[in-house]
TORKEDREN-368417 format. One record per residue (C-alpha): residue in one letter; x, y, z. Coordinates in nm, 2 decimals, always signed. Layout:
// residues N
@r=a&X=X&Y=Y&Z=Z
...
This chain:
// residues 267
@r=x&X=+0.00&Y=+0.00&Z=+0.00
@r=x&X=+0.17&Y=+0.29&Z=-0.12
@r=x&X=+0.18&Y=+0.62&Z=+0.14
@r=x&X=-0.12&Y=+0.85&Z=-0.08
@r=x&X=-0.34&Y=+0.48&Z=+0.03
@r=x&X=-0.20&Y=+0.50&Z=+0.38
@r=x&X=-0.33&Y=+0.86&Z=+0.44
@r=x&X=-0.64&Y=+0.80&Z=+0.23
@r=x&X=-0.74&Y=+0.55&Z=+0.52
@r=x&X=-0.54&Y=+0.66&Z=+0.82
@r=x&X=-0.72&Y=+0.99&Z=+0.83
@r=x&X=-1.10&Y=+0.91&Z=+0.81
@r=x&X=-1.00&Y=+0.61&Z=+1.05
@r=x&X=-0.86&Y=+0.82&Z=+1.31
@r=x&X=-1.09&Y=+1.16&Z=+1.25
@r=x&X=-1.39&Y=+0.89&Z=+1.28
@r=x&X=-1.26&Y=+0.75&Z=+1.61
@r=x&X=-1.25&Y=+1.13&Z=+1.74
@r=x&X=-1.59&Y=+1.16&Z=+1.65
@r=x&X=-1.71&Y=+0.87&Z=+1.80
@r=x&X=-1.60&Y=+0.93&Z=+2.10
@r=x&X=-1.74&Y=+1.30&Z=+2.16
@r=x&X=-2.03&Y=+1.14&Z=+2.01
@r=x&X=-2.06&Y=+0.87&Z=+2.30
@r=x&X=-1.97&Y=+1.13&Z=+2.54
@r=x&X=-2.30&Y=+1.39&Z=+2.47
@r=x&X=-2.48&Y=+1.04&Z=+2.46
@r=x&X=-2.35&Y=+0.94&Z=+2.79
@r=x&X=-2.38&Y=+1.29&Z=+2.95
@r=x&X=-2.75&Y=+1.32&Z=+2.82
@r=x&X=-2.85&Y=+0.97&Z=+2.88
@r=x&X=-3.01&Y=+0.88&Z=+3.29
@r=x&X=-2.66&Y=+0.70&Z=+3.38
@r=x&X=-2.51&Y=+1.07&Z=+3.32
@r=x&X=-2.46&Y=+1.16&Z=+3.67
@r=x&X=-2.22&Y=+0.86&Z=+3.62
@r=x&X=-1.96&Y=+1.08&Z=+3.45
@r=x&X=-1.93&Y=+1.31&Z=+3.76
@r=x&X=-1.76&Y=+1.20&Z=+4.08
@r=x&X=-2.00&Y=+1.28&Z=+4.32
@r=x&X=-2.30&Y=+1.07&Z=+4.19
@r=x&X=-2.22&Y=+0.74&Z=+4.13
@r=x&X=-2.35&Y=+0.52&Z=+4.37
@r=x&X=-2.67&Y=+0.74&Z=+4.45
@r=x&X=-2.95&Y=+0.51&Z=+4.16
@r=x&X=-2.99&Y=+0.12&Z=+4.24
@r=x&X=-2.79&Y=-0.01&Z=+3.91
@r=x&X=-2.45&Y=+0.09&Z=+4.04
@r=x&X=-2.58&Y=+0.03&Z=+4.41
@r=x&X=-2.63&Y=-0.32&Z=+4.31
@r=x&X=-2.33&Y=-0.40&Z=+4.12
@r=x&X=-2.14&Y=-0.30&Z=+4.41
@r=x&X=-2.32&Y=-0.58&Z=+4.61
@r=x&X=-2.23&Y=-0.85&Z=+4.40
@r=x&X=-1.83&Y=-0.76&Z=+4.36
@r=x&X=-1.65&Y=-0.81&Z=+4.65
@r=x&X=-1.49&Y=-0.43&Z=+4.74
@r=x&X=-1.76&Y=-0.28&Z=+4.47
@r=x&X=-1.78&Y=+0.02&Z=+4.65
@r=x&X=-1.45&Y=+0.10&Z=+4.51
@r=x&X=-1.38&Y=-0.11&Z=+4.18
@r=x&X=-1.72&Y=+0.03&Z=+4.02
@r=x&X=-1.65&Y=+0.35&Z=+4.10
@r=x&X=-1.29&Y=+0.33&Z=+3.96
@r=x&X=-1.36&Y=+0.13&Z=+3.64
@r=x&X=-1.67&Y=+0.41&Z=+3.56
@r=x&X=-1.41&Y=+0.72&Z=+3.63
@r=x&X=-1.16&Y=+0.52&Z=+3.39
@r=x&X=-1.41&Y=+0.43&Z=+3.12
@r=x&X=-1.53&Y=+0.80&Z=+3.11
@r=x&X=-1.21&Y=+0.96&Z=+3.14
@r=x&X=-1.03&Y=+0.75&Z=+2.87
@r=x&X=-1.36&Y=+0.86&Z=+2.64
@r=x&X=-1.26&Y=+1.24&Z=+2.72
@r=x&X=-0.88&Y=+1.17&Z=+2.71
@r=x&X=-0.94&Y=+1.03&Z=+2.35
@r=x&X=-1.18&Y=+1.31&Z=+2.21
@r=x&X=-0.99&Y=+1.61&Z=+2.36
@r=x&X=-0.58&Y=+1.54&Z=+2.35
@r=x&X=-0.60&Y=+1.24&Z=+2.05
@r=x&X=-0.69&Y=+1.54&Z=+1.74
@r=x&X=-0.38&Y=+1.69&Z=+1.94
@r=x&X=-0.13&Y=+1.45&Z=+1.90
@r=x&X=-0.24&Y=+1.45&Z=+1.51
@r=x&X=+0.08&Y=+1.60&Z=+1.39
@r=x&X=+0.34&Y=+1.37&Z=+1.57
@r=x&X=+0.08&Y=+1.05&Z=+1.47
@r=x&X=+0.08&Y=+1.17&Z=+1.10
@r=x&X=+0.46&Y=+1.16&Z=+1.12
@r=x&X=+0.52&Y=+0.82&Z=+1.26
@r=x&X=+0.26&Y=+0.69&Z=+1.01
@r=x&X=+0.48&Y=+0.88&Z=+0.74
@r=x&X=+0.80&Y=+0.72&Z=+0.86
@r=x&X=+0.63&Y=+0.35&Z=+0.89
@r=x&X=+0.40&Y=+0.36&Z=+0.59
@r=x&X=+0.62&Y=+0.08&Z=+0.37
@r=x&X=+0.62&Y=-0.17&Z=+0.67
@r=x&X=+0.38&Y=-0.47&Z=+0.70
@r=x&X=+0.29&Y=-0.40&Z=+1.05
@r=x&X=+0.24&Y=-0.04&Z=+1.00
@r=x&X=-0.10&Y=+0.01&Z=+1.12
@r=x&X=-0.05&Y=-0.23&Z=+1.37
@r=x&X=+0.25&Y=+0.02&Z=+1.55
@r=x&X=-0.01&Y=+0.32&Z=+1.47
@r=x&X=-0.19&Y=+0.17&Z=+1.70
@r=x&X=+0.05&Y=+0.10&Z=+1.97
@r=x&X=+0.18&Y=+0.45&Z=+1.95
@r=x&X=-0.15&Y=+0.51&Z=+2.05
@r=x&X=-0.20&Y=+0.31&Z=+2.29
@r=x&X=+0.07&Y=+0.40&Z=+2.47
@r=x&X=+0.00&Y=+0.75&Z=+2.47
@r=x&X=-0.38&Y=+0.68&Z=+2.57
@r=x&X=-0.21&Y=+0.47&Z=+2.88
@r=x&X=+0.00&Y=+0.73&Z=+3.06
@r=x&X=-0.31&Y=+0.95&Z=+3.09
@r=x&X=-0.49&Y=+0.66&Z=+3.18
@r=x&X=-0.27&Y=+0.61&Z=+3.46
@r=x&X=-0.28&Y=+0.99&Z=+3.51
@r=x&X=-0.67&Y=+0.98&Z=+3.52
@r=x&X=-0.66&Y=+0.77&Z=+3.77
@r=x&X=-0.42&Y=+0.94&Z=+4.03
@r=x&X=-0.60&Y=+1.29&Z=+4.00
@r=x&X=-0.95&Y=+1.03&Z=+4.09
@r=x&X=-0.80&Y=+0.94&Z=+4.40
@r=x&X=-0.69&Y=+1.29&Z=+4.51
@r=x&X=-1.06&Y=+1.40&Z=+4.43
@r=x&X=-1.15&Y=+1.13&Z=+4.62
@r=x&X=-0.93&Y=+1.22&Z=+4.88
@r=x&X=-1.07&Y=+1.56&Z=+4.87
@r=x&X=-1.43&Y=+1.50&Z=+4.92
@r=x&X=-1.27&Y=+1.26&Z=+5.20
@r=x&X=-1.17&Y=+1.60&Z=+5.39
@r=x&X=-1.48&Y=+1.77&Z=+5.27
@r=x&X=-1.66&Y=+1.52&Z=+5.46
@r=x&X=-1.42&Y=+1.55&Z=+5.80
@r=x&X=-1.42&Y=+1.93&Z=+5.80
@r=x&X=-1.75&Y=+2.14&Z=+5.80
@r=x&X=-1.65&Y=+2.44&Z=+5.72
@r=x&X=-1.49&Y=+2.30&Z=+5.37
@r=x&X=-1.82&Y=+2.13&Z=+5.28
@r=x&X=-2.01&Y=+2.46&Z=+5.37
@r=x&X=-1.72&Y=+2.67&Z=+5.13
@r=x&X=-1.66&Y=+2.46&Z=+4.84
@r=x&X=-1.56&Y=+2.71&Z=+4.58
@r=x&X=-1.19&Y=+2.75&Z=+4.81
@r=x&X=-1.06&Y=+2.40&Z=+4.65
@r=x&X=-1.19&Y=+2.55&Z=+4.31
@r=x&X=-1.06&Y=+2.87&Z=+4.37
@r=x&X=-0.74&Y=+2.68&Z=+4.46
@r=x&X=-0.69&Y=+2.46&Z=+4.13
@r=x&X=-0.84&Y=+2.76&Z=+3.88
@r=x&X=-0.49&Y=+2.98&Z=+4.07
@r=x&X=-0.26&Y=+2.68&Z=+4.05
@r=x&X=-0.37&Y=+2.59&Z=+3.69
@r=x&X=-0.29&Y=+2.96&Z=+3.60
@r=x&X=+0.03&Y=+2.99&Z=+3.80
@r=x&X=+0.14&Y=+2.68&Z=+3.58
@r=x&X=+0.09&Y=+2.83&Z=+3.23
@r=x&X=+0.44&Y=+3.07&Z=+3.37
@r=x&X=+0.63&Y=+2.76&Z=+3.50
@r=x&X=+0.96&Y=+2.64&Z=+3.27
@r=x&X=+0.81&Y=+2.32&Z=+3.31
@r=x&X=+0.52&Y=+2.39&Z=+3.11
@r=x&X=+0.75&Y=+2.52&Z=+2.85
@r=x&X=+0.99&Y=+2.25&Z=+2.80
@r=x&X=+0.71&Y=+1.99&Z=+2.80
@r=x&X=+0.53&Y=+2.20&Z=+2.57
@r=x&X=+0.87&Y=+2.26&Z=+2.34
@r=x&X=+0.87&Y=+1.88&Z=+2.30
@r=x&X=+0.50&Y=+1.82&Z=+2.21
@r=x&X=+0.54&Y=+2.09&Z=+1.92
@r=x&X=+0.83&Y=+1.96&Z=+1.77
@r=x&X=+0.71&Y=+1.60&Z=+1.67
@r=x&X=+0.91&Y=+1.49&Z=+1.36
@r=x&X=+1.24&Y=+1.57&Z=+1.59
@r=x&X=+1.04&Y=+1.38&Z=+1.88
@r=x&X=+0.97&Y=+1.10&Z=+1.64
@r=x&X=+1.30&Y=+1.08&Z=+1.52
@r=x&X=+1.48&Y=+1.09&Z=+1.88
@r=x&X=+1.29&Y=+0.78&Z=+2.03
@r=x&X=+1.17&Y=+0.54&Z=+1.74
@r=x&X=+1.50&Y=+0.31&Z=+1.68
@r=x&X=+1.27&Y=+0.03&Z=+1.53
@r=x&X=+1.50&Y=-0.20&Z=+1.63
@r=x&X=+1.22&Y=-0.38&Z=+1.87
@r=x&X=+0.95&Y=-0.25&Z=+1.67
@r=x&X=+0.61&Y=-0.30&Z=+1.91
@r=x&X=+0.81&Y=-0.19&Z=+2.22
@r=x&X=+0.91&Y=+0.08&Z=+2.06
@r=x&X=+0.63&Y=+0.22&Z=+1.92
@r=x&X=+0.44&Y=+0.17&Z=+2.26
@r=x&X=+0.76&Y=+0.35&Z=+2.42
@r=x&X=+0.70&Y=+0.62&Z=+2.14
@r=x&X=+0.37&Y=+0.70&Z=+2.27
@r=x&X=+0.39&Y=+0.69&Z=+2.63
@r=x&X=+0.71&Y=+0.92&Z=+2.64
@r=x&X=+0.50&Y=+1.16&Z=+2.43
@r=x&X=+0.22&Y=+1.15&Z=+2.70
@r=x&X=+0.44&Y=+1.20&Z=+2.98
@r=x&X=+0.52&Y=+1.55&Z=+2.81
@r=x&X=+0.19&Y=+1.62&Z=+2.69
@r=x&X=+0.04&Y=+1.53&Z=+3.08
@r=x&X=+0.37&Y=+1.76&Z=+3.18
@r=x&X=+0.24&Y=+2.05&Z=+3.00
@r=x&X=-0.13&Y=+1.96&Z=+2.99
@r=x&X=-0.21&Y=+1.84&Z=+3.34
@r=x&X=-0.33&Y=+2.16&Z=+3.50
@r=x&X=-0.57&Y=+2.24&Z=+3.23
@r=x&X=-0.67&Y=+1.90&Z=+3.29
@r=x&X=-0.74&Y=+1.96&Z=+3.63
@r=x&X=-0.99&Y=+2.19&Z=+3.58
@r=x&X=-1.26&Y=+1.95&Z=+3.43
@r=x&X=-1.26&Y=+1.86&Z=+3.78
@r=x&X=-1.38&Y=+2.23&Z=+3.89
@r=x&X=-1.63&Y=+2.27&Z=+3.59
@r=x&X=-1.74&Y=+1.93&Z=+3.61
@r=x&X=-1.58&Y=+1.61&Z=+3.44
@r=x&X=-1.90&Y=+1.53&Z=+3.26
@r=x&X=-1.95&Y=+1.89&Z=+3.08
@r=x&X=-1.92&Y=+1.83&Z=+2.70
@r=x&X=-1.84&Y=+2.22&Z=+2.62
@r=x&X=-1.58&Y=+2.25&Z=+2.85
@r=x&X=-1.45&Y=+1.95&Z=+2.71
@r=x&X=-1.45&Y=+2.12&Z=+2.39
@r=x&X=-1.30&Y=+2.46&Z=+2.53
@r=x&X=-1.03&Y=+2.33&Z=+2.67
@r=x&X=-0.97&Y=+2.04&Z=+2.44
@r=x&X=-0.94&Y=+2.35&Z=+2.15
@r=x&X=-0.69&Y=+2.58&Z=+2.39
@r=x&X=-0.49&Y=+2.31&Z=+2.42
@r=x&X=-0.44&Y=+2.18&Z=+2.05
@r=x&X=-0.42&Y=+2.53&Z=+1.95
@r=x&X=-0.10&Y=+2.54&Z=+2.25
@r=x&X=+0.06&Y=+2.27&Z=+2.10
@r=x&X=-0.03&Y=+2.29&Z=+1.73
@r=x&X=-0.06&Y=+2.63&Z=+1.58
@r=x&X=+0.26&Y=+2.84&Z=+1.51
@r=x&X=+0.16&Y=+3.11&Z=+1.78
@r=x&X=+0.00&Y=+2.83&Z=+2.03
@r=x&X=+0.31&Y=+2.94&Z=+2.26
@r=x&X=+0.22&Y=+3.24&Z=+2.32
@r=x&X=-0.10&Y=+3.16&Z=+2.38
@r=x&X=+0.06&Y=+3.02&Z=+2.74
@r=x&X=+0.09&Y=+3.30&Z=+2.90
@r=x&X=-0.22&Y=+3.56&Z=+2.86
@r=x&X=-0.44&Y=+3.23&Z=+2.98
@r=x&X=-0.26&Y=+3.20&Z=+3.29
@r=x&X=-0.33&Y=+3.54&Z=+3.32
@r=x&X=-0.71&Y=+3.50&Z=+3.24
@r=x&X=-0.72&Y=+3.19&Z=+3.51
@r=x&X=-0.60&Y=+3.39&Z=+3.79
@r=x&X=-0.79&Y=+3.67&Z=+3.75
@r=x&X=-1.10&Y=+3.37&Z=+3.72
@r=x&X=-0.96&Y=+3.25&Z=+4.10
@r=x&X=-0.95&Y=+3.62&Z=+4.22
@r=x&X=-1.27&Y=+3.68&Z=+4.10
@r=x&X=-1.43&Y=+3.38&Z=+4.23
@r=x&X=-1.26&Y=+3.43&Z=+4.60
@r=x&X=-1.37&Y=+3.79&Z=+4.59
@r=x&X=-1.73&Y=+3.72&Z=+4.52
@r=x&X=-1.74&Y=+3.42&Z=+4.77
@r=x&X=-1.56&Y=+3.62&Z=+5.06
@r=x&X=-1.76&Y=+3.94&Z=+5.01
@r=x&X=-2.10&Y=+3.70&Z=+4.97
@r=x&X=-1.97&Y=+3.57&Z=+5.34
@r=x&X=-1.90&Y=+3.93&Z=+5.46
@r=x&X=-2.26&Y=+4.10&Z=+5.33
């Protein structure tokens, strides 16, 4: 199959799988098992209730395997179409090997893994969270200070070096390719190839992340919002300098919302 066949397929395959995925997410998010994609919510109707009965330590497997399935679905429709560049040039540099579609998919797969595993760390801090929530009153009666909280530390990121060095990596992919496929083990490789690139992209992505957790992990149009800010960071020509005026924008959102909350308190 010669390359102009390769992109002829490659493209629609992976713009369809995009698609489907947003797709099942405003099906999931309108559907009665919706509240399933928010933390808070999932053991309150008798299906999950039930299921947790019948597995031994359900109250915490369900709970984790619905976080994962969801937050794999969101991982996949908003950082995938930003990964398109470094995917179309590993598909480029693979396109006359028989098992090219095969290490396509590994790449991947390894990048859809390490925010996986990321997905499910920031679960248990929220669980942890709404743990303390539960201990201390006066954080369940003033939830908006751990919002406040991750909006400022989200914006404070956006002017950390970190940010910019993982960010430097993730727009450069055909030097990122070239640095870490050797080919010589092939599948390893290629799985290698797209977990290192998600450790940069969670590196300079993970505080944006965060904030799906603030505006609710089930909201489709935040999904969207940030999903687009943070192609556009990695993607477009100018996406660097993008960086900066959004932190800016975030922690004038976490002033704002401390001001409004403290003066509320105050009147």
């Amino acid at each position: 199959m010669n390359a102009a066949r390769h992109r002829s397929v490659f493209l629609p395959l992976f713009g369809g799988l995009i698609a489907l995925t947003w797709v099942a997410l405003w099906a999931w998010s309108r559907s009665p098992y919706g509240r399933y994609l928010e933390h808070g919510n999932w053991l309150d109707s008798s299906p999950a209730v039930l299921i947790c009965r019948i597995i031994p330590a359900g109250d915490v497997i369900v709970p984790a395997l619905l976080h994962a399935v969801g937050w794999v679905l969101m991982i996949a429709a908003m950082m995938l179409p930003t990964t398109l560049p470094l995917i179309e040039q590993f598909r480029r540099l693979t396109a006359a090997r028989r098992d090219h579609a095969q290490l396509v998919a590994l790449v991947i797969a390894g990048y859809l893994g390490v925010w996986s595993a990321f997905g499910l760390v920031a679960h248990g801090l929220d669980l942890a969270v709404l743990e303390v929530f539960q201990r201390i009153p006066w954080l369940a009666l003033n939830g908006w200070v751990v919002g406040a909280t991750v909006i400022a530390l989200a914006g404070a990121f956006q002017f950390s070096s970190l940010k910019y060095r993982c960010l430097d990596k993730c727009r450069t992919p055909l030097s990122f390719v070239i640095q870490h496929w050797r080919g010589r083990a092939p599948r390893r490789d290629a799985l290698w190839l797209g977990a290192h690139h998600g450790i940069f992209c969670v590196g300079c992505c993970w505080a944006l992340m965060m904030l799906m957790f603030v505006v609710g992990t089930g909201s489709v149009g935040w999904m969207l919002a940030l999903g687009a800010v943070m192609a556009i960071e990695k993607n477009m020509p100018w996406g660097r300098h993008l960086s900066a005026p959004l932190g800016v924008a975030l922690l004038m959102w976490s002033a704002a919302t401390v001001f409004v909350n403290v003066t509320a308190v105050g009147a």
